[in-house]
N, C-alpha and C positions, 0 to 999 in steps of 0.2 A: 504493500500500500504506500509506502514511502513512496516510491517513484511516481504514482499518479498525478496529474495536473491536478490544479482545483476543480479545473470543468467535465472532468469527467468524475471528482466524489461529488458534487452538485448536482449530478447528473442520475449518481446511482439511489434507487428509491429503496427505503427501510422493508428486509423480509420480514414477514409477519406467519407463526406457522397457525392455519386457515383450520375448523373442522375440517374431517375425512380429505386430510392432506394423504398423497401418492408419497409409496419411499422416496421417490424421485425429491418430492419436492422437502420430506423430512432430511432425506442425505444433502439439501440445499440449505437448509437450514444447523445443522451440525457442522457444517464446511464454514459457514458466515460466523458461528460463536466461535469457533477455534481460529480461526483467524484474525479478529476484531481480540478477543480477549487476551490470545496469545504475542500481539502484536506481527502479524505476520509469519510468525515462525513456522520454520518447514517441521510437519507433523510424521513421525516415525508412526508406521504401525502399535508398535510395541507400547505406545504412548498415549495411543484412546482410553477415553476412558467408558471402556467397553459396558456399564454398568450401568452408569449415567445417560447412557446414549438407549439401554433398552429400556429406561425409566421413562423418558423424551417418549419412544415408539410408543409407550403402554399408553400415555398418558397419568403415568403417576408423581412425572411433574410437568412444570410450564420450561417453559424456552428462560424464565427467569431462574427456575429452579437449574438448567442447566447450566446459565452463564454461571451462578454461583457453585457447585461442583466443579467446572473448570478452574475460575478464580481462584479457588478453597484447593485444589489440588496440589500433590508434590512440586508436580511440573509446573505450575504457577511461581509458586516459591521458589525452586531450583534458576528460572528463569530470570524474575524481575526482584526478588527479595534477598535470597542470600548472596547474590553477585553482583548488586546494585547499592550504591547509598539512600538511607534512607528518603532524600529528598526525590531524587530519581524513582524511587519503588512510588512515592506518594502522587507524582505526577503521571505516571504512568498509570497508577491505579485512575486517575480521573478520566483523562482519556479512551480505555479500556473499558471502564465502566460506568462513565455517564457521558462520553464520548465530547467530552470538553477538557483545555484545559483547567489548571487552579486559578480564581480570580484577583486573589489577594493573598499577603503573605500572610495576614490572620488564619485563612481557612490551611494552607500548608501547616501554621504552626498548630492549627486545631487537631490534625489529624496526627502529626509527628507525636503529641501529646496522648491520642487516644491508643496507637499501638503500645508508647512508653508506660502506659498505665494499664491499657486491655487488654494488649495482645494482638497476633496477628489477625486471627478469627474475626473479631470485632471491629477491625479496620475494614475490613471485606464487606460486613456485612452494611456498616456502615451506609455507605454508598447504595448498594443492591435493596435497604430496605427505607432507601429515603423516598419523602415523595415527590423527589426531582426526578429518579429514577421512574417509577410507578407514573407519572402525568410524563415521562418523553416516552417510555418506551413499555408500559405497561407490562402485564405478561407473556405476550404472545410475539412483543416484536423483536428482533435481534437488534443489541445496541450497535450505533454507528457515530462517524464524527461528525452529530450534529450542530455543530458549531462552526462548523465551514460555511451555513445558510444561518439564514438570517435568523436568531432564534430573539423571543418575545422573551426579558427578563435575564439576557446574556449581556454584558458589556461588548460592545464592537470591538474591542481590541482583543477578547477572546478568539476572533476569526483570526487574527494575524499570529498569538500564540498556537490554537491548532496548526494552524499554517506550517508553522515554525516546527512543531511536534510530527507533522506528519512528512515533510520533505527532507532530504539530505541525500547525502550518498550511502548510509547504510540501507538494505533492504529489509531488517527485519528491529523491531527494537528490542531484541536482545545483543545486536550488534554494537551498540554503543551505549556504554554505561553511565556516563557524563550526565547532568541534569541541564536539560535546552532551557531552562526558562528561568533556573535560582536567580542570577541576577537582576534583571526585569524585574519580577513580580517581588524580590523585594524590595527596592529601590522604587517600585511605581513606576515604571518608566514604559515607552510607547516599547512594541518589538517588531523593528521593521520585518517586510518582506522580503525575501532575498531570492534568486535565481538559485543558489544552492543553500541550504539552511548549514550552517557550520557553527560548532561549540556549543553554547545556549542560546542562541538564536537573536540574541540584543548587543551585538561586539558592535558596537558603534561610539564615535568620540561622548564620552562623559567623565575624560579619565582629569577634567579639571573638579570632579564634586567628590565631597566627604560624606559620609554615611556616620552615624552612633548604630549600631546595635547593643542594642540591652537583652543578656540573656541569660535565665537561670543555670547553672551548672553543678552537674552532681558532685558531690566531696564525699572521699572515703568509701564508695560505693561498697564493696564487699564489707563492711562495719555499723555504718549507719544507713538512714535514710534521707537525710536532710541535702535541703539545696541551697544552692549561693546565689544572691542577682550578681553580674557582672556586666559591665559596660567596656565598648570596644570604638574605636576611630580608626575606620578602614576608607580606603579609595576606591573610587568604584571596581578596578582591575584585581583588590585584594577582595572583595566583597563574595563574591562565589569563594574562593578557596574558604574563605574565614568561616563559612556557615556551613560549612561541609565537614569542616574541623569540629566543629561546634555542636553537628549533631553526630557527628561520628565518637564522643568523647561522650556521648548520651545526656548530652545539654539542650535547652529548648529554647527556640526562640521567641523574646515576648515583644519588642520592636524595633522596628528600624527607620531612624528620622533623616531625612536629607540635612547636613547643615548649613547656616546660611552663609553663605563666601566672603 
């Protein structure tokens, strides 16, 4: 999906799996979750999940219930979770599963927060049992990157982060582990469009502004459980590595203020 123009995902309409749907059209609909959820990934045999796909046939679940079986799966996690930083697995999950990017650095730090406290399961569900979820794609339709078109209740500069999320030169997003969008969305910042999407997808001159991040940090973790606020003055060029550090050390972020020059 990476390689696609915008005009031809603009183009392509949401599957829906129909009463007294043909295998045909059920094997059309299993090929569209593992694709959209997996982000492209080339699917081995050995890797269906055989079980969940005759739940799908029986109807003893929905097409919701199979996106979350994929999601919830080894191969999910193998994938986007243990080989990914966390800020990467969280945007990836929005994409994947409400086929939008993140909007703000609140809703990242929201969710960085809910695995650090709930666990993976509950980041998942998170998502799959919101009613943003349920009002775009209901039970029955397979999630897509509805944020390429115009959506009622999206910020427009969401079009140009999908954008960003979905083009490059990797073909599947297990290929690149990087997070496209850390910068931007915490900075606030526009993310242009680009003929090839590279890094995080917002590499453009701001390298004259300063940033504070303010952010909790765990002390003595294996002893206690308490946390620290800490405050940071980074450049915009230090600002991705700094909060990758940050949450890679199992710190959260609580904000990030431009400062004034």
């Amino acid at each position: 999906m990476a390689n696609l123009t915008a005009s031809a995902i603009v183009e392509t309409e949401p599957l829906e799996l129909r009463p007294h749907s043909t295998e045909e059209d059920l094997q059309q609909i299993i090929t569209a979750v593992y694709r959209q959820v997996l982000g492209n990934q080339y699917l081995m045999e050995s890797d269906r999940l055989t079980s969940a796909e005759s739940q799908l046939r029986n109807g003893d679940i929905t097409v919701r219930g199979f996106v979350r079986a994929v999601a919830q799966s080894g191969l999910y996690q193998s994938l986007f979770f243990h080989s990914a930083s966390q800020y990467r697995f969280i945007e990836l999950n929005f994409k994947h599963l409400l086929g939008r990017p993140p909007q703000s650095q609140e809703e990242v730090s929201e969710h960085v927060q809910m695995y650090n406290e709930q666990g993976y399961g509950v980041e998942i569900n998170s998502y799959l049992d919101s009613d943003e979820y349920l009002a775009s794609f209901g039970e029955d339709v397979v999630p897509y990157p509805r944020s390429i078109r115009s959506v009622v209740g999206l910020k427009n500069e969401s079009f140009n982060r999908m954008f960003s999320l979905l083009r490059g030169p990797a073909n599947n997003d297990n290929s690149n582990n990087s997070p496209r969008l850390i910068s931007s969305i915490a900075a606030n910042l526009a993310t242009p469009i680009k003929p090839v999407a590279i890094g995080n997808g917002a590499n453009y001159d701001n390298t004259g502004k300063r940033f504070r991040i303010a952010f909790s940090s765990k002390q003595g973790a294996a002893r206690t459980n308490k946390f620290s606020c800490q405050e940071c003055i980074v450049s915009y060029s230090q600002m991705s590595k700094k909060i990758q550090n940050i949450h890679k050390s199992g710190g959260t972020i609580v904000k990030i203020t431009e400062m004034a020059s």
